[in-house]
C-alpha positions in Angstrom: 85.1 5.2 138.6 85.9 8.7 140.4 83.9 9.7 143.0 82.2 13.1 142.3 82.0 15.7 144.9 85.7 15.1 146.5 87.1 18.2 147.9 90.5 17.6 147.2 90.2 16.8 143.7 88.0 20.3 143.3 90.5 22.1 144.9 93.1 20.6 142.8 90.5 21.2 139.5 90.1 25.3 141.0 94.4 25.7 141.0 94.4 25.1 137.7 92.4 28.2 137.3 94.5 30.1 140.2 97.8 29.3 137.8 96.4 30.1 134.3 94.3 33.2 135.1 97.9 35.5 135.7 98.0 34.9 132.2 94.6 36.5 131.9 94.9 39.6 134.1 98.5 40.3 133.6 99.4 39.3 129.7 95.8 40.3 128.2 94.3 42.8 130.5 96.4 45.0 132.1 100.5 45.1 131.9 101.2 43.6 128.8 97.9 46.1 126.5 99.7 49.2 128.4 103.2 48.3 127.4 102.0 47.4 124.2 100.8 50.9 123.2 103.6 52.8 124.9 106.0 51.4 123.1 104.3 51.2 119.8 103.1 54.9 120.0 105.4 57.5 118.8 105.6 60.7 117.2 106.7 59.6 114.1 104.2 56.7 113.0 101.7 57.5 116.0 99.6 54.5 116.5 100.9 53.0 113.2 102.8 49.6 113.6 104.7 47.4 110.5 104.4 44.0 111.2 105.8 41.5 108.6 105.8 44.0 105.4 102.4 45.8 106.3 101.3 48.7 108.5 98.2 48.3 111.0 96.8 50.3 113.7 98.7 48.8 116.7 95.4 47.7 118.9 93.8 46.3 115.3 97.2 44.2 115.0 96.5 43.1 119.0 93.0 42.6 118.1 93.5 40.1 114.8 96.3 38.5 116.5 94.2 37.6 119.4 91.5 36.3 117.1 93.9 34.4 114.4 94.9 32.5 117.9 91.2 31.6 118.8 91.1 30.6 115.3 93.6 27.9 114.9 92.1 26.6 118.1 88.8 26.4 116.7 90.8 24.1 113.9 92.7 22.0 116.5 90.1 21.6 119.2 88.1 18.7 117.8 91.3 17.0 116.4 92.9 17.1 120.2 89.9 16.3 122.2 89.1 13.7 120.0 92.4 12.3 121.0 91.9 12.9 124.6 88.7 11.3 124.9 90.0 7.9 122.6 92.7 7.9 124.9 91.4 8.9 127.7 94.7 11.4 128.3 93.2 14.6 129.0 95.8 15.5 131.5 98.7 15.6 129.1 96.8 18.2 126.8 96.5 20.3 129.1 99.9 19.8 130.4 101.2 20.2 127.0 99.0 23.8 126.9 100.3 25.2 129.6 103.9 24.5 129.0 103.0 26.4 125.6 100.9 29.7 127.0 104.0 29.8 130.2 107.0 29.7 127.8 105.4 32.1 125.2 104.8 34.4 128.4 108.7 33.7 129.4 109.5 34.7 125.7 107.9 38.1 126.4 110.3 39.2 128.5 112.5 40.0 125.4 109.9 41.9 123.6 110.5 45.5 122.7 109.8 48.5 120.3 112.6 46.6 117.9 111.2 43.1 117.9 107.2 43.9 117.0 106.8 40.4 115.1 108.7 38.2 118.1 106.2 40.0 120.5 103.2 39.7 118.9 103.7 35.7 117.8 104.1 35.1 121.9 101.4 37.0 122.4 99.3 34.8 119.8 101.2 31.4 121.3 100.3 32.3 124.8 96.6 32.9 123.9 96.9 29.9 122.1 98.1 27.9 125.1 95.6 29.5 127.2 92.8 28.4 125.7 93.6 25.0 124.7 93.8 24.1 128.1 91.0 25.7 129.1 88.7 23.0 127.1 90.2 20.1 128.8 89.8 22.1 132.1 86.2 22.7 131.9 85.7 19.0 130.9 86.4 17.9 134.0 83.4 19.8 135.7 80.9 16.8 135.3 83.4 14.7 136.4 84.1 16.3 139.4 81.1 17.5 140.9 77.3 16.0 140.9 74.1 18.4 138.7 73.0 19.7 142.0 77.3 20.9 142.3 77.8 22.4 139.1 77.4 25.9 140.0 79.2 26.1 143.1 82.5 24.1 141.9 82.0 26.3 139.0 82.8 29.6 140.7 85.1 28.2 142.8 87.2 27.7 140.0 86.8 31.4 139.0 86.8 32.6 142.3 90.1 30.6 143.0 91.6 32.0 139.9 90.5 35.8 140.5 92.3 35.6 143.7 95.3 33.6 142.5 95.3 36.6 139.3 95.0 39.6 141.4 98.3 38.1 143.9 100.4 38.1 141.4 98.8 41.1 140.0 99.9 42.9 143.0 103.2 41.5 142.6 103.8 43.0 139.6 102.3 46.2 140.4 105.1 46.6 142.8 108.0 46.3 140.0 105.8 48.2 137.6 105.0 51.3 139.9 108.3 51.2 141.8 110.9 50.6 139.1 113.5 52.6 140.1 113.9 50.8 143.3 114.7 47.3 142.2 117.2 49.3 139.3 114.5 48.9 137.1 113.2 51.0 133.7 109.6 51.1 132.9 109.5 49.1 130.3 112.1 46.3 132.0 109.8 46.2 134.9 106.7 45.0 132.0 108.7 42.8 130.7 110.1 41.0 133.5 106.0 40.9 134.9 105.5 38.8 131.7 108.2 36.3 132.9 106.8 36.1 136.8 103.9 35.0 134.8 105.2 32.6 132.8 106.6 31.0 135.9 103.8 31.4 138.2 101.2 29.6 135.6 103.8 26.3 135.0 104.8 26.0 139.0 101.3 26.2 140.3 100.1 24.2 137.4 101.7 21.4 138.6 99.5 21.0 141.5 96.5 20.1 139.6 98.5 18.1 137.4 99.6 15.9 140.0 95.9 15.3 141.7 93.3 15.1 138.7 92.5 12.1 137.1 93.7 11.4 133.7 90.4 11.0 132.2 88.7 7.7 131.6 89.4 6.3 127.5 86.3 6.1 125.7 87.8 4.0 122.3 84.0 2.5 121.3 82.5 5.4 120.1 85.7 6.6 118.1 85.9 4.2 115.0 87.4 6.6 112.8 90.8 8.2 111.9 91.8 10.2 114.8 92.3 13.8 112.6 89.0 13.1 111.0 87.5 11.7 113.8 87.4 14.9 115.9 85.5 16.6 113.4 83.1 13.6 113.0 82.7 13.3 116.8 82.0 17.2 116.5 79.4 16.2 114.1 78.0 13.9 116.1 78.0 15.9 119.7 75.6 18.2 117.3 73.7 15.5 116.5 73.3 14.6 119.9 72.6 18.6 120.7 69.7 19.2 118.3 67.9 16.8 120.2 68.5 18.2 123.7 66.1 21.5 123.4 67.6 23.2 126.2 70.9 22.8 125.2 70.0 23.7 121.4 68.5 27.2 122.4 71.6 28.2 124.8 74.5 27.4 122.1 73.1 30.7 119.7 72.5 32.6 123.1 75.9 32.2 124.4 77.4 32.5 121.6 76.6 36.0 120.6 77.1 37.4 124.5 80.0 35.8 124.5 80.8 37.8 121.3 80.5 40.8 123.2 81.8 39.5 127.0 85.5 38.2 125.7 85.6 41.1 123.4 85.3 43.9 126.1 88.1 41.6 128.6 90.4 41.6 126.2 90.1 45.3 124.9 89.3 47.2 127.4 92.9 48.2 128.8 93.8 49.0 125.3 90.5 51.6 125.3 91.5 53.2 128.8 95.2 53.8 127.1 94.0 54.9 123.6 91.0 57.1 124.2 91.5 58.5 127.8 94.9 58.4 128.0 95.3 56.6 131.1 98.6 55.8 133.0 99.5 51.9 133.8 98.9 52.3 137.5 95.2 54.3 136.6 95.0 50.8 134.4 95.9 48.5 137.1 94.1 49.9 139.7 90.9 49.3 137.3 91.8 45.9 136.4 92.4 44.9 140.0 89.0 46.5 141.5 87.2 45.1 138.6 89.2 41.3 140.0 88.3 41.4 143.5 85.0 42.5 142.6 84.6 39.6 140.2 85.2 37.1 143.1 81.9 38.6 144.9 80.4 38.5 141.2 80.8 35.3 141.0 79.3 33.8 144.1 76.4 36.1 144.2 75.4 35.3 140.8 75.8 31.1 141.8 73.2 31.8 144.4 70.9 33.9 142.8 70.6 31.2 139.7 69.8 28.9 142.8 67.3 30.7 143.7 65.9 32.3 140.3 67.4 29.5 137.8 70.5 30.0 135.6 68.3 31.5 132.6 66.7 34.4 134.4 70.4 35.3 136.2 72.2 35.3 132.7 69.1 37.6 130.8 69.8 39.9 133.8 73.6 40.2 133.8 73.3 40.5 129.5 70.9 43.6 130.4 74.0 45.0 132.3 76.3 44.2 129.7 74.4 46.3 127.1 74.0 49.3 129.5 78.0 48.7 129.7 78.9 49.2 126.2 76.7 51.8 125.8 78.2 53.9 128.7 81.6 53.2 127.7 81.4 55.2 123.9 80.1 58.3 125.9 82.7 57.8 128.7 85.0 60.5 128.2 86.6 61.1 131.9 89.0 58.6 134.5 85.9 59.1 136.8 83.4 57.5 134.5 85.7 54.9 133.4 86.3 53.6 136.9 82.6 53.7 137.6 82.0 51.3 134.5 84.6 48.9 135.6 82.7 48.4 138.8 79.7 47.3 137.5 81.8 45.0 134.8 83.0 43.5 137.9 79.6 42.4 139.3 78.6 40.8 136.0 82.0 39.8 134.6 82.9 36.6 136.9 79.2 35.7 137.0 78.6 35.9 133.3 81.2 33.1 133.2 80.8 31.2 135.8 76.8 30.8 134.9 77.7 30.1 131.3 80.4 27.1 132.2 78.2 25.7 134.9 74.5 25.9 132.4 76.2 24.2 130.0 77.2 21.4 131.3 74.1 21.3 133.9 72.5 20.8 130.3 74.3 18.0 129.6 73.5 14.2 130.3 75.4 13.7 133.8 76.6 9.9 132.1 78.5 10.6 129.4 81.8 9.8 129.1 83.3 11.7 125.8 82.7 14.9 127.9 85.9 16.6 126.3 84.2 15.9 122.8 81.3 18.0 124.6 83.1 20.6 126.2 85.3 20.8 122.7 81.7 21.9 120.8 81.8 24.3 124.3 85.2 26.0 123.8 85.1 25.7 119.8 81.5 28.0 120.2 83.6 30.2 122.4 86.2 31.0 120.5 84.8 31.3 117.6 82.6 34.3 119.0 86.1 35.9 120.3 87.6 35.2 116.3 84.2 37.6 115.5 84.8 39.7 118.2 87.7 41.0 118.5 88.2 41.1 114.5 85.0 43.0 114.5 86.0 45.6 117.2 89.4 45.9 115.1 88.0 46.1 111.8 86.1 48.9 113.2 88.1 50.8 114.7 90.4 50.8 111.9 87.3 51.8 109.4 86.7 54.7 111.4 89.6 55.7 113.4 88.1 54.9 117.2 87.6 52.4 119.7 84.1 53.7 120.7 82.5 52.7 117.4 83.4 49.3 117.7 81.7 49.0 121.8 78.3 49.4 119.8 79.1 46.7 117.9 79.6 45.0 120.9 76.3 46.1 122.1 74.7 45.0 119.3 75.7 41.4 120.0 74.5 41.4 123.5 71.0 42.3 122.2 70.8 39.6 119.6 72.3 37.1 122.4 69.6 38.6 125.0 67.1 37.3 122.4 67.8 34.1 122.4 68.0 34.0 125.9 64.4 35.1 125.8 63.8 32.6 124.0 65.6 29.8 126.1 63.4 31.1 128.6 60.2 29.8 126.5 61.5 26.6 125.5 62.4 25.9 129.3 59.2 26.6 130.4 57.5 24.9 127.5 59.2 21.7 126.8 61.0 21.1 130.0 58.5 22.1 132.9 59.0 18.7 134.7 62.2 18.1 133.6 65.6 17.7 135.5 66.8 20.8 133.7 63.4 23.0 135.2 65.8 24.9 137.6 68.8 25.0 135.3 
């Protein structure tokens, strides 16, 4: 059995996070939303883009691709971890994923004005690969590290992959600013960002890859074909949730803040470009301050849940998060904007280091079918990113701006605050004396 708590295998667990989170900053957040709109903005069509026989508003078409991704993993999440925990075989998943997300990020290197569909499907694969192996990531957390851990290894992993993000970052900031130097254009310096990335997630995935355990095969509990099985061992991790209170009244919680968290990530470069006009550099600049700040985020917000319990920390940081969205639809200066992406730094890396680490500090610490768990995690997530980001879309092309759709956003933080609230009963109610009364 592996021995929790060893350093090596937790610094081997945080790399993963330091190769896959490029993909993050660079593909979804900052280069590849700039270059997106440039070259899909023109006097002719303005923001109008044709995409397989039919015309969209080219950050709606970003915005639905992104969530059609999320989508089929919500589809193929129970059906793979189903497999990985019969088989015990996580490792290969998310070997197979990343080899996915860095060769769709290598395929952007060809996408231009001419070749809208090819960009946007690489787009949609590299999300894809992103996220699938995200779930067999975070399945290794109570693995890895003991209850009293969680937190810490938690935002160690984000930490390690804010710092691993905003290197390459920097990297790429150099072609992208400086093109002219390296006999570069503009647009050849983006693109040949999205191949450093493609290169930089597979190469330092491989450290992980070669360190973690493969996962322990758990082939009792799956009696059942293997395609239907997932979505029967879904059924029955549900099962299992209704009768873990804590557990029951964080799932609606996080899923509605999370509706509004992966949502403003992934838009807001777009809504610095659309609606203040702001250059790349302005963009990256943001991005990169709202990275390193993150990292501070993130480790404050694991002591402070120490100290005032992971429920209390996450009703504060959704507080913030409202007064966010609400700032950003009257932001109308560079100024303002900047000032905003501060404070989405404090809250950004602790709002999902918190929500990893409660989660499976809710969880009983001797299961085995923990990617069957984390699955009914990651299948919550994404579907609250398929609702987000089509929502924010379907908004903005309903009435012609990106500021409409932030109160939307807002909206869902509010009705995720209120079940935190109401977390916050149930934990002092049913589980005063439990081992989850500090969670």
């Amino acid at each position: 059995m592996q021995v929790k708590n060893d350093k090596k295998i937790i610094r081997a667990w945080a790399m993963f996070d330091w190769a896959n989170s490029a993909y993050n900053l660079v593909i979804t957040t900052t280069i590849f939303p700039a270059y997106y709109v440039a070259i899909t903005t023109n006097d002719d069509n303005g923001n109008q883009v044709h995409f397989f026989g039919h015309n969209f508003i080219n950050t709606a078409l970003q915005d639905y691709s992104l969530a059609f991704a999320y989508l089929i993993m919500v589809l193929l999440l129970p059906i793979l971890s189903s497999i990985a925990d019969y088989r015990g075989n996580k490792k290969v998943f998310m070997q197979f994923f990343t080899i996915l997300g860095s060769l769709a990020c290598c395929g952007l290197f060809f996408f231009d004005a001419e070749h809208i569909e090819r960009g946007i499907i690489c787009f949609a694969l590299a999300a894809i690969g992103y996220s699938g192996g995200f779930v067999f990531y975070n399945s290794y957390l109570p693995e890895i590290a003991t209850l009293n851990m969680q937190d810490r290894v938690s935002a160690k992993g984000f930490n390690y992959g804010y710092v691993g993000s905003v290197l390459l970052q920097l990297i790429c900031f150099v072609f992208v600013l400086m093109p002219d130097k390296f006999g570069l254009t503009k647009g050849s310096a983006s693109q040949l960002s999205f191949l450093l990335v493609g290169i930089w997630w597979i190469g330092f995935a491989t450290i992980p890859f070669r360190i973690l355990p493969k996962g322990s095969p758990n082939a009792r509990t799956h009696q059942h074909n293997i395609i239907k099985g997932g979505f029967i061992e879904l059924g029955k991790v549900w099962a299992k949730i209704k009768h873990m209170p804590m557990l029951r009244g964080y799932l609606p919680a996080f899923f509605f803040y999370s509706m509004g968290v992966q949502t403003i990530m992934l838009v807001a470069t777009a809504f610095g470009a659309k609606e203040l006009k702001m250059g790349t550099s302005q963009l990256i600049s943001i991005i990169l301050i709202i990275q390193i700040i993150a990292i501070v985020g993130a480790t404050v917000m694991s002591r402070l849940s120490g100290k005032y319990g992971n429920v209390r920390i996450l009703i504060l940081v959704v507080f913030i998060w409202i007064g966010v969205c609400i700032a950003a639809y009257f932001t109308t200066t560079v100024t303002e904007f900047y000032m905003i992406a501060v404070v989405v730094g404090v809250v950004m890396g602790g709002i999902q280091s918190l929500s990893r680490s409660t989660y499976s500090k809710y969880l009983p610490q001797d299961i085995t079918d923990t990617a069957s768990f984390f699955s009914f995690y990651d299948v919550t997530e994404k579907l609250s990113i398929v609702g987000g980001l089509f929502s924010f879309g379907f908004i903005e092309e309903m009435t012609g701006s990106m500021r409409n759709s932030t109160l939307v956003l807002c909206g869902f933080f509010i009705i995720g605050l209120l079940f935190l609230f109401l977390l916050l009963r149930i934990e002092k109610k049913v589980l005063k004396n439990s081992e989850f009364s500090a969670v």
